[in-house]
C-alpha positions as CSV (number, residue, x, y, z in Angstrom):
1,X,-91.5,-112.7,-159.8
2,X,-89.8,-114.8,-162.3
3,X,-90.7,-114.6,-166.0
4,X,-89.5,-117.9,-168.0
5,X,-90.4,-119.8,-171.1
6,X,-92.3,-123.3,-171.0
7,X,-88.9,-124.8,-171.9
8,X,-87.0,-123.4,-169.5
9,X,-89.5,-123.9,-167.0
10,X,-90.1,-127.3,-167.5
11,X,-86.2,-128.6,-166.9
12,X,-86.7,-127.9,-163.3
13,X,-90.6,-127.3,-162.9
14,X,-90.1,-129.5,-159.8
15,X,-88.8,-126.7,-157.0
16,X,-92.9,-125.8,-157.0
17,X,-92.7,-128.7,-154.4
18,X,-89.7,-126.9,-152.8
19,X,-91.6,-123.6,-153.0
20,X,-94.8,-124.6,-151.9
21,X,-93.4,-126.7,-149.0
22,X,-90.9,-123.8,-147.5
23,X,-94.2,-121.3,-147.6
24,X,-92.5,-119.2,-150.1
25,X,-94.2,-116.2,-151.5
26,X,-93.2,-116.8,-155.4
27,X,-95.0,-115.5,-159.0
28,X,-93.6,-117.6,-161.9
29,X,-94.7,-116.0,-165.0
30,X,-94.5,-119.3,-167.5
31,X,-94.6,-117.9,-171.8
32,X,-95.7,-120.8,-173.1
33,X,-95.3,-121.1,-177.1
34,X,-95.3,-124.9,-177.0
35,X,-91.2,-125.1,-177.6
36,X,-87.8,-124.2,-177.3
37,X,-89.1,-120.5,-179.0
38,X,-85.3,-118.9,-178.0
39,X,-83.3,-121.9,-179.6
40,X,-85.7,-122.2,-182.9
41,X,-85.4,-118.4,-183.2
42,X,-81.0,-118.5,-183.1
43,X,-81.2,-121.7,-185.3
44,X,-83.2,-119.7,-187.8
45,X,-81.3,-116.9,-187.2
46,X,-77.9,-118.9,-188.2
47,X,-79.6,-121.0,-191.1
48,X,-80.0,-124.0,-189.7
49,X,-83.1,-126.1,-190.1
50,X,-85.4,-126.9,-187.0
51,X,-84.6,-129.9,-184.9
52,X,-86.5,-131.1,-181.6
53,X,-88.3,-128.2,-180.8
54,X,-91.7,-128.6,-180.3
55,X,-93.1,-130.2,-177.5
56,X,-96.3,-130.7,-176.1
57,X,-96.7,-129.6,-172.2
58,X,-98.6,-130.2,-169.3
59,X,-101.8,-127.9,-168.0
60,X,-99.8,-125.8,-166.0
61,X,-103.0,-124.4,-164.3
62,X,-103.8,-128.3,-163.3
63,X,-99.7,-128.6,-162.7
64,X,-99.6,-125.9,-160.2
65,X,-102.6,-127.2,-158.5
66,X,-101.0,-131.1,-157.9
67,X,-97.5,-129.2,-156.1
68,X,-100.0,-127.4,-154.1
69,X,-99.4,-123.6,-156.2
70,X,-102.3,-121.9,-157.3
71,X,-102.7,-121.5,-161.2
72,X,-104.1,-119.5,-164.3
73,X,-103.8,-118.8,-167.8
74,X,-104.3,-116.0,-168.7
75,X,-106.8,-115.5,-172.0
76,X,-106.5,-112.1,-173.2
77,X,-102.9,-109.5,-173.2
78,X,-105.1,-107.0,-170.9
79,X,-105.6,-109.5,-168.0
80,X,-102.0,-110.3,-167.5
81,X,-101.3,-106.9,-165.5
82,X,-104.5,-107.1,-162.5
83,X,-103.5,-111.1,-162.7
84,X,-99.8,-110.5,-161.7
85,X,-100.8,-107.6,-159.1
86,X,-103.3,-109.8,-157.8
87,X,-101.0,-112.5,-157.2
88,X,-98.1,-110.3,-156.3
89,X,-100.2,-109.6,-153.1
90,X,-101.5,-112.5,-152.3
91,X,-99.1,-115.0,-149.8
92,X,-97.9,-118.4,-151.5
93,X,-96.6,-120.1,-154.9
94,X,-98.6,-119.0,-158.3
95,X,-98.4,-119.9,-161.5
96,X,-99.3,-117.5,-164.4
97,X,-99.6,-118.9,-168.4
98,X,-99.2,-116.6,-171.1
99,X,-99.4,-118.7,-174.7
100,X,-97.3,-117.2,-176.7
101,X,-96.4,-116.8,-180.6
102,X,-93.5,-115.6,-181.7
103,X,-93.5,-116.2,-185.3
104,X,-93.9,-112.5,-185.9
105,X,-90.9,-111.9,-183.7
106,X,-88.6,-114.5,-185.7
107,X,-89.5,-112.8,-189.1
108,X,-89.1,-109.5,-187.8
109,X,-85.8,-110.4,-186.2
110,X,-84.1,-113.0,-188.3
111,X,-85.3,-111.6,-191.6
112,X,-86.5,-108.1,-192.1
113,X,-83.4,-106.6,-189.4
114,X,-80.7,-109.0,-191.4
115,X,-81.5,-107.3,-194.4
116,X,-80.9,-103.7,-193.4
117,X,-77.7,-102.6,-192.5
118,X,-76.6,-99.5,-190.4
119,X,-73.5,-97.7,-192.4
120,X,-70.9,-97.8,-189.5
């Protein structure tokens, strides 16, 4: 099982067609939040302002399906556990899309941890 972002994903999305055509047994676990969310988070994190980091993507269910993978997005947090078993059994490529928002994560870590300070 592989666990990526959409960003990451998406610079060599093309190996599905690599996958799919060896018969490989493969779970790619895609966190989609629409961006670059790890770059945003250490440009924020080092006071720069946002550049280029949005991006609109594909429907990775429907992208999955062209290479020949099997796809789904999952809806609800509770699903994504039975989904991955389920997939983790079954033979051949899948794709699993989690959206994604980690603006709670960015204040939490850029923000509220910067401003406490553990005495050393």
């Amino acid at each position: 099982m592989a666990v990526v972002g959409d960003g990451g994903f998406m610079m060599n999305s093309q190996e599905l067609e690599t996958a799919v055509r060896l018969g490989l047994n493969l779970v790619v676990v895609i966190l989609n939040d629409n961006g670059f969310g790890m770059i945003r988070w250490k440009q924020s994190a080092a006071g720069f302002d946002r550049y280029g980091l949005e991006f609109g993507n594909p429907d990775f269910v429907k992208y999955a399906q062209a290479y020949g993978a099997k796809g789904y997005r999952i809806e609800k947090a509770g699903d994504l556990a039975e989904r991955a078993a389920e997939c983790l059994r079954a033979p051949g490529v899948h794709i699993i899309e989690v959206p994604v928002d980690y603006s709670e994560n960015e204040r939490v870590f850029t923000r509220e941890l910067k401003e406490k300070n553990c005495p050393a």
